[in-house]
C-alpha positions in Angstrom: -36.6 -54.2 114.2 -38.6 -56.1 116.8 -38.5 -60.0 116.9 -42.3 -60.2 116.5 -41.7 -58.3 113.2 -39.0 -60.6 112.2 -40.8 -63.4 112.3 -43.9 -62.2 110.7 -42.3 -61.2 107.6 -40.7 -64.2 107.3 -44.0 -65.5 107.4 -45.2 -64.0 104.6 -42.1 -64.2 102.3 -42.4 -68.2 102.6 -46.5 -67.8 102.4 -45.6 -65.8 98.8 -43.2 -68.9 98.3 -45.6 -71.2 98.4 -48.3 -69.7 96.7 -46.4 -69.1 93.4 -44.9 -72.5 93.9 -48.4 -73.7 94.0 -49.0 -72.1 90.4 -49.2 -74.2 87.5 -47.1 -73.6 84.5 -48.0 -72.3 80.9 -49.4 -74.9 78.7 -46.8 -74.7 75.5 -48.8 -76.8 73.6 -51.4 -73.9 74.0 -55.8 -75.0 74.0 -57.7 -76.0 76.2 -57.1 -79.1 79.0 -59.4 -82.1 76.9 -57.2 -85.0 77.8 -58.3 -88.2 78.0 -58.0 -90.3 81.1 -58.3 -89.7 85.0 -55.0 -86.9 86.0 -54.2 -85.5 90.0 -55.9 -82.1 90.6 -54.8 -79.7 89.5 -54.0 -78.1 93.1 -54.3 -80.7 95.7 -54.4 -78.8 99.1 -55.4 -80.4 102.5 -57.5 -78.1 104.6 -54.8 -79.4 107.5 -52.5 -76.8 106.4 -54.2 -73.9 107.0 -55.1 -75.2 110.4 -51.5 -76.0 111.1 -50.5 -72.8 110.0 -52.9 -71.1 112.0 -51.5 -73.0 115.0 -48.0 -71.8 114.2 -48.4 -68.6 114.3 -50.1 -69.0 118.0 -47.0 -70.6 119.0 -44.9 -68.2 117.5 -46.6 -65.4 119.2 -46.8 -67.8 122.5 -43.0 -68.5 122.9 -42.3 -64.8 121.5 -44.2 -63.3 124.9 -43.2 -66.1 127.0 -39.1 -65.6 126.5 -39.3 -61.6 125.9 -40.0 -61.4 129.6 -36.8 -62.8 130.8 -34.3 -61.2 128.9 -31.8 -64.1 128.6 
């Protein structure tokens, strides 16, 4: 298996991570959400991480051509 493909599977196994970590958990009180007073969001993402992401993957790809031409 290439290193390219190692590294993008990885990818997406810690992208999966993330996502269901992102989840929120069953209610076991069951109903509706009518609290009263202010609460956090329910998913607080910054749009900076999808950027930063984005930028990792062009790094990842950057360094992977850069160093498979010299055969260390």
């Amino acid at each position: 298996m290439k290193t390219i493909n190692k590294l993008v599977s990885a990818f997406f196994l810690l992208a999966i991570t993330l996502i269901h970590a992102q989840s929120t958990p069953p209610n076991p009180i069951g109903g509706g959400g009518g609290g009263n007073g202010t609460g956090a969001p329910s998913s607080p993402i910054d749009m900076y991480v999808y950027g930063l992401g984005i930028i990792a993957v062009m790094f990842i790809a950057f360094f992977t051509k850069k160093y498979s031409g010299k055969k260390i």
